[in-house]
C-alpha positions as CSV (number, residue, x, y, z in Angstrom):
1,X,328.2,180.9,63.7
2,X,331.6,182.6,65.4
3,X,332.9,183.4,62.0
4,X,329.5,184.6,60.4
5,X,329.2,186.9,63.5
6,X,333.0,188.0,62.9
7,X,332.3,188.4,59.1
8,X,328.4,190.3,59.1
9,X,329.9,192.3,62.2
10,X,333.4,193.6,60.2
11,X,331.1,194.7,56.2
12,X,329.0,196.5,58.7
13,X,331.8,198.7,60.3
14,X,333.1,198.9,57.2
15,X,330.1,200.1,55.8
16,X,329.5,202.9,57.8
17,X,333.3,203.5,57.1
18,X,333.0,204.0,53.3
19,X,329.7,206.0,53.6
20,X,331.9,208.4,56.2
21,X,329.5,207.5,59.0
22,X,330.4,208.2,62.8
23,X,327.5,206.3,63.9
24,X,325.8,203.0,64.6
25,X,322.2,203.1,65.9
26,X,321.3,199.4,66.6
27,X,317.3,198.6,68.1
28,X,316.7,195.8,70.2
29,X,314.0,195.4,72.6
30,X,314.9,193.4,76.0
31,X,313.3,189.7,76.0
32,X,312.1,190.0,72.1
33,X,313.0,186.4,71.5
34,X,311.0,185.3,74.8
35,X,307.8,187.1,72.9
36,X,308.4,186.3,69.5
37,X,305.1,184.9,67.5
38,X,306.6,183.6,64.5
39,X,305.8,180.3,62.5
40,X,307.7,177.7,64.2
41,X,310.0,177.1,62.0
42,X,310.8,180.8,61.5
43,X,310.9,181.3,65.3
44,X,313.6,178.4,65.6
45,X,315.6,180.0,63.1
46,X,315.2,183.8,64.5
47,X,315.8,183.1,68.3
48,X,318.9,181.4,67.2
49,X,320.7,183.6,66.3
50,X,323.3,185.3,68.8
51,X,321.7,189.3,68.8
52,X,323.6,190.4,71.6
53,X,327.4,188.7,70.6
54,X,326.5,190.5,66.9
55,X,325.5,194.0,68.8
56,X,329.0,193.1,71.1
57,X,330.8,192.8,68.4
58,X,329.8,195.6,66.5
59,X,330.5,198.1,69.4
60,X,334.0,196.3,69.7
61,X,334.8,196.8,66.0
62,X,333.5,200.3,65.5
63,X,335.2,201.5,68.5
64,X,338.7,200.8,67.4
65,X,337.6,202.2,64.1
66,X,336.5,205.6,66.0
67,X,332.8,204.9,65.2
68,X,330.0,205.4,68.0
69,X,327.1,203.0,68.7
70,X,323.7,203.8,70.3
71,X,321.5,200.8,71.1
72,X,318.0,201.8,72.0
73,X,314.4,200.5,72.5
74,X,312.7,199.7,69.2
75,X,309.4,199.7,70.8
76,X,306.5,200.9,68.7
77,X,309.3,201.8,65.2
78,X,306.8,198.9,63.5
79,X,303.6,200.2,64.7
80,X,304.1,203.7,63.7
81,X,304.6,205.7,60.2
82,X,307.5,207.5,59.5
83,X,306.1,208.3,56.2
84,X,302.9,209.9,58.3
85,X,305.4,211.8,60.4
86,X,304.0,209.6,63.5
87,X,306.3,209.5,66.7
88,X,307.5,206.2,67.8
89,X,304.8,205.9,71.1
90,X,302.6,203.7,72.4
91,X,299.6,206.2,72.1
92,X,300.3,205.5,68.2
93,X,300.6,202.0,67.6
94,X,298.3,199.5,66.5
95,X,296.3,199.4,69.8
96,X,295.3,203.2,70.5
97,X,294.1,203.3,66.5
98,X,291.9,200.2,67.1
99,X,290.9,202.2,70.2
100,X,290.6,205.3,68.4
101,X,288.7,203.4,65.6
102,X,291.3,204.8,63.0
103,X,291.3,202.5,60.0
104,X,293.9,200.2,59.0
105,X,294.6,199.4,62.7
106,X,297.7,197.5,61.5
107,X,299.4,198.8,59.3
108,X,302.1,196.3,58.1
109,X,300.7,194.4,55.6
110,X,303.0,191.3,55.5
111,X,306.6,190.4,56.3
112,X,308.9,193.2,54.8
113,X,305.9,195.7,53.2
114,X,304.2,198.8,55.7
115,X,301.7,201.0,53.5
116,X,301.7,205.1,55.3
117,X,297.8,206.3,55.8
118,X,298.6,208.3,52.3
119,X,298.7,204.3,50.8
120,X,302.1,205.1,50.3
121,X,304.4,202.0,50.5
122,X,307.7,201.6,51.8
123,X,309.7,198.7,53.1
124,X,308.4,198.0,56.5
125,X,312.6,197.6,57.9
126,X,313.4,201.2,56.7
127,X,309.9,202.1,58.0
128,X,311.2,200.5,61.4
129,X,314.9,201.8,60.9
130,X,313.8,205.7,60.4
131,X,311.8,205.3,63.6
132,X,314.8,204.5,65.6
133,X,316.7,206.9,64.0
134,X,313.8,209.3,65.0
135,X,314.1,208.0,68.5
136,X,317.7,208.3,69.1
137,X,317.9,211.8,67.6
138,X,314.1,213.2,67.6
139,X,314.9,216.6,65.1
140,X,317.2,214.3,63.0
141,X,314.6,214.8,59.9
142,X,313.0,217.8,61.4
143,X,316.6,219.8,60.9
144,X,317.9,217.6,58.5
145,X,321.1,215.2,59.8
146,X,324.0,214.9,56.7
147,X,324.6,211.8,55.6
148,X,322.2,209.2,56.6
149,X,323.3,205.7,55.8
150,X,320.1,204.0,55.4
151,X,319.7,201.5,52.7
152,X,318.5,198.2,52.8
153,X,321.6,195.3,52.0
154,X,321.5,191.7,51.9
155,X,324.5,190.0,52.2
156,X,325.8,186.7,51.0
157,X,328.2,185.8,53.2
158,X,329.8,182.1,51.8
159,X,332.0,179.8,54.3
């Protein structure tokens, strides 16, 4: 796992290196793996793997490169719609619409897929990713921030 961590930490940096990025915003909730209500296979998987030494070694790695890192809440990024210009707040996730009797409470339709109120579709991690960004930087869209990074990538990374 140490080398995977070293490896997955080292293309991110130098991602945000080749795109000109000066800027890392990672989300991570406090206790997330301690809630987590995943199949049980799935959750074995997920709370195995070492969040914190991956954020840690990020910070290490884009610091020497002269990159910045913000890690912040990610509550309610997967509740809300970016795409419906919703803020990232409890007073718009999935339990004040069911309150509010607003219809589809939940939004996310399955693992990886988030439809907007519009019925607009986008990929519920970039749905969760803008929100962040929204967080950290609340005009960031609103005044328009050059040079976003924001793609989804899957890596293969063979040992």
């Amino acid at each position: 796992m140490s080398r995977f961590a070293h490896e997955a930490s080292k293309r991110i940096v130098d991602f945000a290196l080749s795109h000109g990025l000066n800027t890392i915003i990672i989300g991570k909730n406090k206790g997330q793996k301690q809630r987590s209500r995943m199949n049980k296979q799935n959750n074995q998987n997920f709370i195995g793997i070492p969040h914190q030494v991956m954020i840690n070694l990020i910070k290490y790695k884009a610091n020497l490169a002269g990159i910045v890192v913000i890690q912040h809440s990610e509550a309610y990024t997967s509740q809300t719609s970016f795409l419906d210009r919703e803020e990232p707040i409890r007073a718009n996730g999935d339990q004040a619409r069911k309150r509010k009797g607003l219809r589809p409470a939940k939004r996310r339709l399955k693992r990886g897929l988030y439809r907007a109120d519009t019925g607009q579709q986008i990929n519920a991690d970039v749905n969760g990713a803008l929100q962040i960004i929204k967080k950290v930087v609340p005009n960031a869209f609103a005044d328009g921030i050059a040079g976003i990074g924001l793609c989804s990538v899957k890596w293969s990374l063979q040992f």
